[in-house]
C-alpha atoms as one frame of an Amber mdcrd trajectory, in Angstrom:
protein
  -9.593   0.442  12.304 -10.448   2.689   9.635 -10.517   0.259   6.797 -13.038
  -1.933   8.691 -16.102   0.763   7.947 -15.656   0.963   4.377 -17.211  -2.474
   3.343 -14.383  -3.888   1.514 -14.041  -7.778   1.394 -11.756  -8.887   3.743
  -9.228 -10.466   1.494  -8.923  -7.035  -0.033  -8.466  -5.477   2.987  -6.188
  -7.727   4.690  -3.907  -7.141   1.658  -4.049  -3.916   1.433  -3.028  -3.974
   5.026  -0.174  -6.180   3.773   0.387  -3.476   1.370   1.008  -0.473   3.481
   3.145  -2.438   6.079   4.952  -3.579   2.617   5.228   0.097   2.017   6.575
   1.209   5.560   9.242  -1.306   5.868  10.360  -0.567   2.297  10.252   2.863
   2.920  12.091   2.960   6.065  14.941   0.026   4.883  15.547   2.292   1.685
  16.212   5.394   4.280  18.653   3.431   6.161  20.708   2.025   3.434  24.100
   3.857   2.394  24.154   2.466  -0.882  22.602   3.402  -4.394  20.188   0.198
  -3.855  18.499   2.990  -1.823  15.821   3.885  -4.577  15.037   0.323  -5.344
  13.673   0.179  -2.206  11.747   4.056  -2.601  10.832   2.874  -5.501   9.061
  -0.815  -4.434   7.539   0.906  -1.766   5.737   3.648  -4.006   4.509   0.632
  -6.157   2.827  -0.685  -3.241   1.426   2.719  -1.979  -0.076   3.075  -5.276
  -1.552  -0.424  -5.286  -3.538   0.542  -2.228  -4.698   3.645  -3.837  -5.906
   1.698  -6.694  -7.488  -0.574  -4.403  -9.470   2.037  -2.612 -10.346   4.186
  -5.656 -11.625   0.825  -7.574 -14.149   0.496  -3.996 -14.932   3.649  -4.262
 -16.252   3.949  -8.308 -17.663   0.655  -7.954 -19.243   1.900  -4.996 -20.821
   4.406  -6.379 -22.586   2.601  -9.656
């Protein structure tokens, strides 16, 4: 509900939405795998936090132009 007051258009919000759910399931699949494939996951789901970061700090620079 958050991400709806901070003017973003919605096709970059909807993916960044996409992003962080990206990011959960990664996150939690690489916690419940035994294996050394573990930090593949970890690792996939850090690139998509820090996509959403980008995303945001991007907004907020060109927000403030």
């Amino acid at each position: 509900m958050l991400l709806l007051t901070t003017g973003l258009p919605l096709s970059d919000l909807f993916f960044s939405l996409f992003m962080i759910l990206v990011t959960v399931v990664m996150g939690l699949v690489g916690a419940l795998t035994s294996s050394s494939y573990k930090w593949g996951f970890f690792v996939f789901g850090l690139i998509t936090l820090f996509y959403v970061v980008l995303v945001f700090l991007r907004f907020v620079v060109s927000f403030n132009d």
